[in-house]
C-alpha positions in Angstrom: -88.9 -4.0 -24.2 -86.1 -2.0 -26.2 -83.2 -4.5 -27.8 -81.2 -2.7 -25.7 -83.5 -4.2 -22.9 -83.8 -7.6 -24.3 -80.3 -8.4 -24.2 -80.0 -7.1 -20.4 -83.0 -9.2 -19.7 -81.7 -12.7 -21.6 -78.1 -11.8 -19.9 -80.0 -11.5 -16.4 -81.8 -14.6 -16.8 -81.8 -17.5 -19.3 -84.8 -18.3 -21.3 -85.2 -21.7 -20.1 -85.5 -20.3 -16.4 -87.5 -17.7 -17.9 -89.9 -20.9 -19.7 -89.9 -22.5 -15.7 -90.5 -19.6 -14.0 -94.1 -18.9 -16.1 -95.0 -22.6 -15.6 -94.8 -22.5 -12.0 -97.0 -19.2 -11.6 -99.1 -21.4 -13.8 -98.9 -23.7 -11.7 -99.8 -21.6 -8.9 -102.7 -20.1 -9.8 -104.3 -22.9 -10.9 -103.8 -24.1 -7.4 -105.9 -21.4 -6.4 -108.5 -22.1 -8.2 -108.0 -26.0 -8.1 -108.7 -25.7 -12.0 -107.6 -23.8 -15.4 -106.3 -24.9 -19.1 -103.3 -26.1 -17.3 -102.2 -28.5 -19.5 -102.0 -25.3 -22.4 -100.1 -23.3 -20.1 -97.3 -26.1 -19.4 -97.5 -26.5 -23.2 -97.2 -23.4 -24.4 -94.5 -21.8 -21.7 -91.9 -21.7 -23.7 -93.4 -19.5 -26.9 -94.1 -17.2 -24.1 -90.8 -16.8 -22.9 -89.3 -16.6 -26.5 -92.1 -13.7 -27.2 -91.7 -11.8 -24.0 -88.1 -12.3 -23.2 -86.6 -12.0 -26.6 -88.5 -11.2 -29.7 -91.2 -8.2 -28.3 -90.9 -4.7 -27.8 -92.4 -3.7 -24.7 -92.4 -1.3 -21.2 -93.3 -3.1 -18.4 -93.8 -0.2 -16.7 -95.9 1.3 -19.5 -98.1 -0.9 -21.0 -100.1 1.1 -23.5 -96.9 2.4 -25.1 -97.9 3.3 -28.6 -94.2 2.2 -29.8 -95.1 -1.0 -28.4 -95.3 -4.7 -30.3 -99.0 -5.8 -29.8 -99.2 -9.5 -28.9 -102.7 -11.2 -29.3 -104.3 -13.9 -27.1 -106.7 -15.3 -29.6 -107.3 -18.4 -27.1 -108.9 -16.4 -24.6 -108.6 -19.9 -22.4 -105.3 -20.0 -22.1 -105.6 -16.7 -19.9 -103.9 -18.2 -16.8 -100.9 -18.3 -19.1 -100.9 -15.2 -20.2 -100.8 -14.1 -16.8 -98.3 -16.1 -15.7 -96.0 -14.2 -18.5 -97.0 -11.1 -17.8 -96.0 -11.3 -14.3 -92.7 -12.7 -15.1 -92.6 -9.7 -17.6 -93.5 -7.3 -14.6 -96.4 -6.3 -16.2 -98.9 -8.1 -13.9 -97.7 -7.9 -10.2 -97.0 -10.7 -8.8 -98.4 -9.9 -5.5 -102.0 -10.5 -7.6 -101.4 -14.0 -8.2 -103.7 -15.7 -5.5 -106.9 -13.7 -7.0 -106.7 -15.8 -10.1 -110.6 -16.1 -11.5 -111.5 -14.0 -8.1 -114.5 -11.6 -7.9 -113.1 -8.3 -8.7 -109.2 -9.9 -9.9 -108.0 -8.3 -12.7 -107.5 -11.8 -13.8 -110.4 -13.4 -14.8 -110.5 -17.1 -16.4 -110.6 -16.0 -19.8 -108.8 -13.3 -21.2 -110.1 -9.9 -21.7 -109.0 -6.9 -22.2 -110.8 -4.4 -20.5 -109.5 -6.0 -17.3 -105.8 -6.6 -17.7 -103.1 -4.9 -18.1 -100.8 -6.5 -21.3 -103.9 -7.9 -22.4 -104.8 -6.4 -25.6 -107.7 -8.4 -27.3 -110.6 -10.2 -25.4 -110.6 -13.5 -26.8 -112.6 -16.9 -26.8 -114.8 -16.5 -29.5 -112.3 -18.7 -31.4 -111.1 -17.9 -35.1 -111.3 -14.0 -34.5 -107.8 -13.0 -32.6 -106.6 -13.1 -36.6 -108.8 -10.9 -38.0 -108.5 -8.9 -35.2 -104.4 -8.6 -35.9 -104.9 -8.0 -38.9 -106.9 -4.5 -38.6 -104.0 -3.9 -35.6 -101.3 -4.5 -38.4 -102.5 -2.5 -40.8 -103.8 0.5 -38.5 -100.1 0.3 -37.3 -98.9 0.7 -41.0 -101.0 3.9 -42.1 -99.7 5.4 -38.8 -96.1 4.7 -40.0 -95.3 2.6 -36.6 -92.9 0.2 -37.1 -94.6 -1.9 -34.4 -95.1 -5.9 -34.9 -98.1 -7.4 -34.2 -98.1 -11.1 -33.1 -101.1 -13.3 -32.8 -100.9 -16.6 -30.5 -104.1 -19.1 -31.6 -104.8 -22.3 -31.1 -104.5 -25.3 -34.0 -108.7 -25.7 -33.8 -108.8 -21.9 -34.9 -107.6 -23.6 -38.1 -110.9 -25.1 -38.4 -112.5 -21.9 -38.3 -113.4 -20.1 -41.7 -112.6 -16.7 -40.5 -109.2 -17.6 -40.0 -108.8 -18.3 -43.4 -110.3 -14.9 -44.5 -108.1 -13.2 -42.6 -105.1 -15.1 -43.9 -106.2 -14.0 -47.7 -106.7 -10.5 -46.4 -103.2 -10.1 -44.4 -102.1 -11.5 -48.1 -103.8 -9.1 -49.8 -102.2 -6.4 -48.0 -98.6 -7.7 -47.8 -98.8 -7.2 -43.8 -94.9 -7.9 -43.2 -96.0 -6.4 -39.9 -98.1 -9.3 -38.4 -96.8 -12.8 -37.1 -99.2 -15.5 -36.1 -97.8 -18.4 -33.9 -100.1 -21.3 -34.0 -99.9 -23.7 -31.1 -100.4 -27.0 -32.5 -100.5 -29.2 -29.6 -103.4 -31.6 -31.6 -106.1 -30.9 -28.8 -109.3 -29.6 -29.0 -112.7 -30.0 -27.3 -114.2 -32.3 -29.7 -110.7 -34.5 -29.9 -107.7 -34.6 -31.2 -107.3 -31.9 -33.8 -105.9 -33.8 -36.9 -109.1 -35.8 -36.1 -111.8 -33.6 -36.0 -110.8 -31.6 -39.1 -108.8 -32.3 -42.1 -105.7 -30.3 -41.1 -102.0 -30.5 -42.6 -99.5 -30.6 -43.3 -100.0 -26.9 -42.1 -96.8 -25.0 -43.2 -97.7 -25.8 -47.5 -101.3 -24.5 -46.6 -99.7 -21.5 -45.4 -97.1 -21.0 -48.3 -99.7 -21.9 -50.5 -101.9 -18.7 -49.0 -98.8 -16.2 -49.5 -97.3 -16.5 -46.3 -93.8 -17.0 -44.9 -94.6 -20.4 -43.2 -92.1 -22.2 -40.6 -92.7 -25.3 -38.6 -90.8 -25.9 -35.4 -90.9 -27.9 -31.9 -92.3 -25.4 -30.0 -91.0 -26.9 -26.7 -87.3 -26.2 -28.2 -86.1 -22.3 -27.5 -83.2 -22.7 -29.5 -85.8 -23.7 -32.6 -88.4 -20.7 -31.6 -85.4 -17.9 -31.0 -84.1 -19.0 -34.7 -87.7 -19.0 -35.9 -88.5 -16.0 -34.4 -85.6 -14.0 -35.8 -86.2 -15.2 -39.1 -90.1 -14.1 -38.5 -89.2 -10.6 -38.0 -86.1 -10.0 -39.9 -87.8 -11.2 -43.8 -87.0 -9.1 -46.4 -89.7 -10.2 -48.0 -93.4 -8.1 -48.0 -95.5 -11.0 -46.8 -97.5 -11.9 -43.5 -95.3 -15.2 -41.4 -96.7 -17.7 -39.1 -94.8 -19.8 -36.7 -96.6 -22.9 -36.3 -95.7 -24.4 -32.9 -95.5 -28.0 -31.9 -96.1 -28.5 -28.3 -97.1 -30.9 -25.9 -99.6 -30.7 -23.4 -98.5 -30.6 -19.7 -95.0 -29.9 -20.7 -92.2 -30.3 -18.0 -94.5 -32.3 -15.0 -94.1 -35.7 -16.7 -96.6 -37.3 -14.2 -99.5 -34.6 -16.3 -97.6 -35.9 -19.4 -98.1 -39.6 -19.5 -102.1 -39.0 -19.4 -104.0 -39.4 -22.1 -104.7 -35.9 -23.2 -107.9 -34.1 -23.2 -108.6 -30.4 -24.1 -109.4 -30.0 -20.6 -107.0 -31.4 -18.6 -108.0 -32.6 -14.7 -105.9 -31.8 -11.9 -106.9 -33.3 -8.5 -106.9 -31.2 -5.5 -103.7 -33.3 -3.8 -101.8 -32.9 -7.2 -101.4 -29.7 -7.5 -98.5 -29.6 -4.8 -97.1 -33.2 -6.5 -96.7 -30.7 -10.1 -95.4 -28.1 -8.9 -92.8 -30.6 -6.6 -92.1 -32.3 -10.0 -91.7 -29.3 -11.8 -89.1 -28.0 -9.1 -87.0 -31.3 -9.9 -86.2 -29.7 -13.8 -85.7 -26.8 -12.3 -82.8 -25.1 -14.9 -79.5 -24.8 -12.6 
């Protein structure tokens, strides 16, 4: 999407409708499939609607446009929210929705690339959608492509050594090129993350590493538009991460008040109750 386009887009429709809209098609396809990291999706909504519907350069109609920003899904899980942007984004047709995690769907659980459209990495082995950016940001440098390359992981990545590598490496090579947004929303599959690893406080690890670190409440658009900005406008020759606070389940307070697991369990009556609750928030 051209600036040119991103300001059409935000002046068609506000970011916060743009947040709902990718939670209900969340929503939606987890309905088909009566499961899916739904509680990531709600969470995580509105980074995708800042990335997509103001900071990216993309085509919709032309996905593998070299001029392109490349965004990464490191969390190959979180697929099913992915999707849900990319349809909003008109990537994805929406018309596709109901073969979520289908035989032959070009939208399989978990992420990968060689099936979707907008998808640029295969993730799920966790701590490599980094390293990954990484090559992608400098390829994009020796071409001369001004092109950004952002890289959405999880906060149990953090845990992962190879994450670390690759933040000395995008260091090492003053990559001013590359973003990572770290969704921190304290969940992973062995427990909470600030309990299974000793993590933060993340932002001085960062800084500490030679990046441009900022810290925001990744459920707030007005925070993530300024953080974003200030990602890509630095003057500065450095990598910059965005680490994201979010909460799980994010705009269906009845998924909200549970106690939080890294998968979260919808029953089969409850997906119609969520998406009825999420209609009552509904941005006027």
């Amino acid at each position: 999407m051209t600036v040119e386009n991103r300001a059409i887009a935000r002046s068609n429709m506000t970011l916060e409708m743009r947040a709902w809209n990718i939670r209900r098609k969340a929503l939606l396809m987890g309905e088909v499939q009566g499961q899916g990291y739904i509680g990531q999706a709600l969470g995580v909504a509105d980074v995708l609607a800042t990335s997509y519907f103001h900071a990216l350069d993309y085509r919709s109609e032309d996905p593998e446009w070299e001029g392109r920003d490349r965004f990464l899904l490191s969390i190959g899980h979180y697929a099913i929210a992915l999707y849900a942007a990319l349809m909003e984004a008109g990537i994805l047709p929406e018309a596709e929705l109901e073969t979520y995690g289908m035989d032959d769907s070009r939208m399989p659980m978990s992420g990968m690339a060689s099936y979707t459209p907008g998808m640029e990495i295969t993730g799920g082995s966790l701590g490599q959608g980094l390293g990954i950016a990484v090559g992608m940001a400098m390829g994009l440098k020796r071409k001369k492509n001004p092109a950004f390359v952002y890289n959405l992981m999880s906060d149990g990545e953090l845990g992962e050594g190879s994450t670390w590598e690759a933040v000395m490496s995008a260091t090492q090579w003053k990559l001013d090129n590359l973003i990572c947004i770290v969704d921190f929303n304290n969940q992973q599959a062995d427990g909470p993350s600030r309990d299974a690893l000793a993590v933060g406080p993340e932002a001085p690890k960062w800084q500490a590493f030679g990046w441009h670190a900022q810290e925001v409440d990744g459920n707030d658009l007005d925070a993530l538009v300024a953080a974003f900005d200030t990602a890509r406008n630095l003057p500065e020759a450095k990598p910059r991460v965005i680490i994201c606070n979010t909460k799980m389940c994010k705009g269906v307070d009845f998924l909200e008040a549970r106690e939080m697991s890294h998968f979260v369990r919808v029953d089969a009556d409850e997906w119609a109750m969520a998406l009825d609750k999420l209609e009552e928030g509904k941005p006027q």
